[in-house]
N, C-alpha and C positions, 0 to 999 in steps of 0.2 A: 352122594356119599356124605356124611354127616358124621362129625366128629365132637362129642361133648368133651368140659372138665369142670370137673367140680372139685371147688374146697373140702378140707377137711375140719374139725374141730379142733380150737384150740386148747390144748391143756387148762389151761386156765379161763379163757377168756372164750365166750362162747358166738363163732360167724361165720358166715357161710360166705363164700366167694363163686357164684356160678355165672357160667358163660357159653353160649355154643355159638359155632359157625358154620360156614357151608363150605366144602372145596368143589366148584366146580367141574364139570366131566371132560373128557377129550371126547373123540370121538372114538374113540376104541377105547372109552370105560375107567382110562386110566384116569387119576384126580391132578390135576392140574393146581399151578397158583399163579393167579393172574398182575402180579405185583414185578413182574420182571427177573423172578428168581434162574436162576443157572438151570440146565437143562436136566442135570443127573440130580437124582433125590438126593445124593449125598454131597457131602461139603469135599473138596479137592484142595490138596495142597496149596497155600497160597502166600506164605512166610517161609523166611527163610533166617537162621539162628545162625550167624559168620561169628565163629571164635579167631581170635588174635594167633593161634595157631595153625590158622589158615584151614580149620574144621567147616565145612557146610552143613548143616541141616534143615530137612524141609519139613515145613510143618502149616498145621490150619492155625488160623487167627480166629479171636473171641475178639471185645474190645472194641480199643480203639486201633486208628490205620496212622500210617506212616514209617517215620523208621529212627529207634532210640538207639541208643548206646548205654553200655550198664559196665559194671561189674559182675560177672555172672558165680553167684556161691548154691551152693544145696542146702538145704532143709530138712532133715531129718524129723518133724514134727509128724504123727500120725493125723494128730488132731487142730483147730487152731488157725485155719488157714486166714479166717476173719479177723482174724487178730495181726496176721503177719502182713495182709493187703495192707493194713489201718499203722502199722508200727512204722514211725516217722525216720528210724533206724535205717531202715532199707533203703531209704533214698539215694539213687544215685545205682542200684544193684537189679540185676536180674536175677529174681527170686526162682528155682531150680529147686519144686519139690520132690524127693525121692518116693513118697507115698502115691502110688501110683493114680489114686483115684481123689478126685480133688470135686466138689461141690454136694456132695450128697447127704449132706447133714446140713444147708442153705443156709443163711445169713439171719441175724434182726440187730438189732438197734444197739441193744443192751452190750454187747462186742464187738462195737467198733473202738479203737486206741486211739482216735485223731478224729480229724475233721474229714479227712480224703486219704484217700493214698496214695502214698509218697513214690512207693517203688516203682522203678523203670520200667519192668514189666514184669512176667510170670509166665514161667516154663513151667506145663504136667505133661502127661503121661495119659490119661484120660481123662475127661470132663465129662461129668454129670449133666447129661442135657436128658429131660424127662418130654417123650411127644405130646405128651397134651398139657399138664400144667406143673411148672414146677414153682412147687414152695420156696420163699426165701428165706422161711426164721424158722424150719425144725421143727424141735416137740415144741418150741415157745413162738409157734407163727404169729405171724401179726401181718401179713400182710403173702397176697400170692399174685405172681406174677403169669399169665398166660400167654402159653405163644405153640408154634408149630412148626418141625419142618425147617429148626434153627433161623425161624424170622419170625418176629411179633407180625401177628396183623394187628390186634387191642392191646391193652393192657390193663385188668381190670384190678383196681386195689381198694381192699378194703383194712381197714386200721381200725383198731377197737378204739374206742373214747375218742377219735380223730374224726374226719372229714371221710366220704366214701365215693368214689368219683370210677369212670371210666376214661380214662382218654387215647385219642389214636397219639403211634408210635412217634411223630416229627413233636408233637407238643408235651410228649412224656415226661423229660427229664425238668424242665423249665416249671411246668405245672406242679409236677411232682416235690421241688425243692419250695415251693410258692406255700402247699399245701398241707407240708407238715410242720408240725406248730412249734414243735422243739428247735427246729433249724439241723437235724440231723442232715449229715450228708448222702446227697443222693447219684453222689456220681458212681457207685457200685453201679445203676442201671445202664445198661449200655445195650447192642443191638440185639446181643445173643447171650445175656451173662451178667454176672456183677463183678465190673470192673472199671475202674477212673476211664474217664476217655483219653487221662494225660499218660495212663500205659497200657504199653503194648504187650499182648497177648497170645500166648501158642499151647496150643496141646498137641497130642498125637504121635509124641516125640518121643526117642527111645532115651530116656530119662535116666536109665542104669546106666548105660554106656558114656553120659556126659559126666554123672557125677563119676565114674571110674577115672574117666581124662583129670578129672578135677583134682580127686584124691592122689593123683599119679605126680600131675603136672604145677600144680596149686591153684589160684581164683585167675580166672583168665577175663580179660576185657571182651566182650560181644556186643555185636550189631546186631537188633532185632528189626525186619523190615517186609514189609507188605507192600512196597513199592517195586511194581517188576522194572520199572525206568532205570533203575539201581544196577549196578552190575555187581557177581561178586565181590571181584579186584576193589570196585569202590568203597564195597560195605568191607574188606579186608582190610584197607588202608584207613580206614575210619577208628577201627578198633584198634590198632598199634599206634597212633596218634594220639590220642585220649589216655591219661593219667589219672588216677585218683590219690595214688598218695602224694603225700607232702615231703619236697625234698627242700634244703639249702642250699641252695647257688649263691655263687658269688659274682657279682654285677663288674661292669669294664670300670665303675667307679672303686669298685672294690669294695663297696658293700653287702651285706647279707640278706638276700633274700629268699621269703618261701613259695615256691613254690606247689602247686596241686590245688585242688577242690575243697573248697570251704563249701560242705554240704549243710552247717546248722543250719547258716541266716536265711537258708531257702524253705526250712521246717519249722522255725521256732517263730513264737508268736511277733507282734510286733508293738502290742504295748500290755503294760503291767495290767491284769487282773484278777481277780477274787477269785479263788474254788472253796464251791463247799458241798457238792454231791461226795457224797460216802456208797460206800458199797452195798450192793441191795442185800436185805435180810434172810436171802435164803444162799447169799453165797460169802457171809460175814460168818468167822468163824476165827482163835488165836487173839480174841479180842478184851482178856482181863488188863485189868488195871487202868478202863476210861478216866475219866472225870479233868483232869486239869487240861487246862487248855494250853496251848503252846504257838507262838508268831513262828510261821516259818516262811520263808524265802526259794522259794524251788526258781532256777536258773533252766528256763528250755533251752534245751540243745535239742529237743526232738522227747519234750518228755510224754510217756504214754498215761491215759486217761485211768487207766486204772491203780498208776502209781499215787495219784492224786488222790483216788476214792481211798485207798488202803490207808494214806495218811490223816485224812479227815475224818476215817471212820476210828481213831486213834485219839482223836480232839483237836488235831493241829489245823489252826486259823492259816490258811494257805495262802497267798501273794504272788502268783506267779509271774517271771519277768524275763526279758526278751534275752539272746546270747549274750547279747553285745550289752548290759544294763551295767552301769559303772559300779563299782565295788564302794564305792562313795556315797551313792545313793543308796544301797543295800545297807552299808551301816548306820546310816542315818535313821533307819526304818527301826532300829536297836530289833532287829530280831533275834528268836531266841538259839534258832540255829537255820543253817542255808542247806538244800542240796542242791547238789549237780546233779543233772540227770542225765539218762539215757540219750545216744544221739550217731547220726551218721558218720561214715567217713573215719578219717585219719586224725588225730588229735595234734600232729605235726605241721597239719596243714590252718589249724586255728592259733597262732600264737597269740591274738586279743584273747581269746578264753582263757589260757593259763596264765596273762599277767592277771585277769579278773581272780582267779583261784587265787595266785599269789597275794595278791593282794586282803584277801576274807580270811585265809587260813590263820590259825591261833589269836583270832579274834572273838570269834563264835566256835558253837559246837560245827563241824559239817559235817556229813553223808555224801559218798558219791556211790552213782551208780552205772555203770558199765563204760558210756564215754566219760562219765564225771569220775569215775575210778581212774583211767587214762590221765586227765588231763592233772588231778592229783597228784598222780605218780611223776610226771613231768613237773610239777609246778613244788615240789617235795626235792628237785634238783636229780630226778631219775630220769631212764629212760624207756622210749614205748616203741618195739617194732612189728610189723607186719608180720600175721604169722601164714603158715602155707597154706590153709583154703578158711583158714577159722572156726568158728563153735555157731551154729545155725542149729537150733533146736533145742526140744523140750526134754531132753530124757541124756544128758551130762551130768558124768557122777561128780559131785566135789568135797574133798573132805574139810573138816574143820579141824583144824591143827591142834585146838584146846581138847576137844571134847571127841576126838575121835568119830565124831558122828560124819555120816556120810549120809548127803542130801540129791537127789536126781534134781537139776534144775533148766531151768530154762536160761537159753541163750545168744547171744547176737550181735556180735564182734570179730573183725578182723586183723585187729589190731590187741594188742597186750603189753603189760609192764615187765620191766625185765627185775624183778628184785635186787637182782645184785649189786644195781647201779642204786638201792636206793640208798640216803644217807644212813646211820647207826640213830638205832632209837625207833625206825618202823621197821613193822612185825609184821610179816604176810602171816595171815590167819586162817589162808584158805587157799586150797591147793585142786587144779584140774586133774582126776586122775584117770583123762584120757590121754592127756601131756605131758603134765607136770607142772601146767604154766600156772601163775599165778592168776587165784581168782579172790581176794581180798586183801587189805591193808588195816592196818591199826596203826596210830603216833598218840596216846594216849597225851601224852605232855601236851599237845595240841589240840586235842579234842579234837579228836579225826579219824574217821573210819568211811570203808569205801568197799562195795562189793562189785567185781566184773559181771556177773550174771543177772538177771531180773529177780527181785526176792518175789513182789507183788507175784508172779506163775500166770504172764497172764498175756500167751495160752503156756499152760504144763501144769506141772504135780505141783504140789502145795507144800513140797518138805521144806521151799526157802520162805513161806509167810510170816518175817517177824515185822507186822508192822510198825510196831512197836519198836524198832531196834533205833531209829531217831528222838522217838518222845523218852526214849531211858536216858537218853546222851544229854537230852537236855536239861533233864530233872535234874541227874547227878552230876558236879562237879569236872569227872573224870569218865571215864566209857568204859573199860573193861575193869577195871579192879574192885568197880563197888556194886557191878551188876549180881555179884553170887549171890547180896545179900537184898539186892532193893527192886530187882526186877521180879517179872513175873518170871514162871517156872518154865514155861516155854524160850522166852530170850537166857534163861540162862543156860539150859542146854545147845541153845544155839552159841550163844558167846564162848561161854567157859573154854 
């Protein structure tokens, strides 16, 4: 018996990817694989999902093996899922998408948000495994991966303008990051699938039924584990042990301490460097009023790749710099404004990040963005608490307080500011209206503004792309009062 696959054409770029193999016979006909595979054609239960509720679930493993611990929230995205592996956000969470079918639009280059990924691991419902070859990059392939029978025997990849090479599965991944020239990351490849080797992995799982527990009960701590040596009880006691948020305790000396998981310094870069990729020209669009150029300061807390391009593709001369970067050294650089960016975890549990805020604020223009909105709101003398399962997805309506307009956005937070705690003089500007909860700030006196959600949409709808809404801040004086008349026509329906 004899099984071909063959590549398809790319959109754009014009190559073929072929390859055949042989499956050997038994002796009654049937096809065999001589690699040491399990005896039943199909894959068997072999993870198990322990919620802190003392929930079991069994399920198959993709990935990598052993056994994480997460925060387990849902997903609501249809689309995007290479965006949500790659978003440095998740770190520390078991991602739980409610779309039931998760690989079948494959991966490329162009949508990864980070270097790897961050999250613990990833709960679906069904996974996309195609038997003879599946594509990794969609209508924009650039590369195809072959396998059989949920095990690589080869791996054949071809990359337009790159290197074209064959190699067996043990030299795969090593080769593979050796060989492509960009330095993109290659830890999506893994045995059966694209996914970090550093999470762990399950589908086959009744996905409704958890996110129902979820929305009922709110974000529950989980044990993912592929180790049968484990017992429940063990992976049960693991998960009510483990904390993510950030509490204050008070020590036998009588001091104040925090408490919980500082998830940035584990995501955020480690020393100060330059961006200047802009967004590619078929998905650059909201883009009047280029030309001046503007110093900015971007703070990773976990910031995504396409927050970068949006600004750049704006004019802003970017500097990106590590959580922990002193606010001393930041002003020295006289930039022209700083943002805070998007990032993991609990903003309670980083208090070096909000004296850094406190510190930059009414000095410069700033921008925050979702944990940089948080830690603002903290660092502004407010308060930020844990909400009951949070905002995971692309399709959150939120209105804009000015302008009445109402935007679908993308989002990824478990955490929020509570406005009432904040001081007189900030303006929420932007209102959840699946909650209520606040999803933006203005302190105009301070040259300050902060949105909860991803404006950049990246994955989701485009209603929040003002990337512009930093280089207006900068140009003018003040942020909201002089935009009706100096900005473009899109930031000022967004602001007004």
């Amino acid at each position: 018996m004899h099984h071909c696959s063959i590549g398809a054409l790319a959109k754009a770029q014009v190559f073929t990817a072929f390859w055949c193999f042989a499956l050997p016979l038994s002796s009654d006909g049937v096809a065999t694989i001589a690699i040491g595979l399990a005896e039943r054609p199909w894959k068997v239960a072999d993870a198990r999902l322990v919620l802190e509720d003392g929930s079991v679930w069994r399920a198959k493993s993709f990935g990598a093996s052993g056994t994480q611990v997460g925060e387990v929230v849902f997903n609501t995205s249809l689309t995007g899922y290479q965006e949500i592996l790659t978003d440095p956000s998740y770190a520390g969470q078991f991602v739980l998408m409610t779309n039931p079918h998760i690989g079948n639009t494959g991966v490329n280059f162009d949508d990864e948000e980070s270097a790897q990924c961050f999250l613990a691991g990833l709960v679906i419902r069904s996974l996309s495994i195609r038997s003879a070859a599946f594509y990794l990059c969609g209508w924009r392939t650039c590369l195809y991966v072959i396998f059989s029978c949920q095990a690589f025997f080869t791996i054949a990849i071809v990359i337009a303008d790159k290197s074209s090479a064959v190699f067996q599965i043990g030299d795969a991944q090593k080769l593979l990051v050796n060989t492509w020239q960009n330095g993109t990351s290659w830890e999506y490849v893994s045995v059966a699938y694209v996914m970090s080797p550093l999470s762990i992995t399950c589908y086959d799982v009744d996905t409704r039924a958890i996110t129902r527990r979820l929305r009922q009960d709110g974000s529950l701590i989980g044990v993912l584990s592929t180790e049968e040596s484990k017992t429940d009880e063990q992976l049960l006691n693991m998960s009510r042990t483990w904390d993510i948020v950030g509490k204050t305790l008070i020590t036998e000396e009588g001091a104040l301490k925090i408490a919980g998981v500082d998830l940035i310094s584990g995501v955020s870069c480690k020393a100060p460097y330059e961006w200047s990729d802009r967004t590619g020209s078929e998905w650059d669009f909201n883009s009047e009023g280029r030309g001046e150029t503007f110093r900015v300061i971007a703070y990773d807390f976990g910031i995504k790749h396409n927050i970068l391009r949006r600004l750049a593709s704006y004019g802003c001369k970017i500097t990106v710099v590590p959580s922990s970067w002193p606010a001393s050294e930041t002003l020295k650089l006289k930039p022209d404004g700083v943002i805070f960016s998007n990032g993991p975890g609990d903003p309670s549990a980083v208090p070096y990040a909000v004296e850094i805020v406190k510190e930059i604020i009414g000095k410069v223009p700033v921008f925050g963005i979702c944990m940089g909105h948080q830690l603002l709101g903290q660092a502004l003398g407010g308060k930020t608490f844990k909400m009951k399962f949070g905002h995971h997805g692309g399709n959150h309506p939120v209105r804009n307080l000015r302008s009445a307009r109402v935007e679908i956005s993308a989002q990824n937070h478990n955490y929020a500011v509570d406005p009432a705690s904040l001081p007189d003089g900030v303006e929420m500007t932007h209102v959840n209206l699946n909650d209520g909860s606040c999803a933006g700030l203005a302190f105009p006196q301070m040259k300050l503004m902060s949105l909860q959600y991803h404006p950049e949409a990246s994955p989701g709808p485009h209603d929040s792309d003002p990337g512009n809404l930093l280089t207006c801040a900068l140009k003018y004086d003040t942020i909201l009062p002089t935009l009706d008349v100096s900005c473009t026509s899109h930031v000022r329906a967004y602001l007004m």
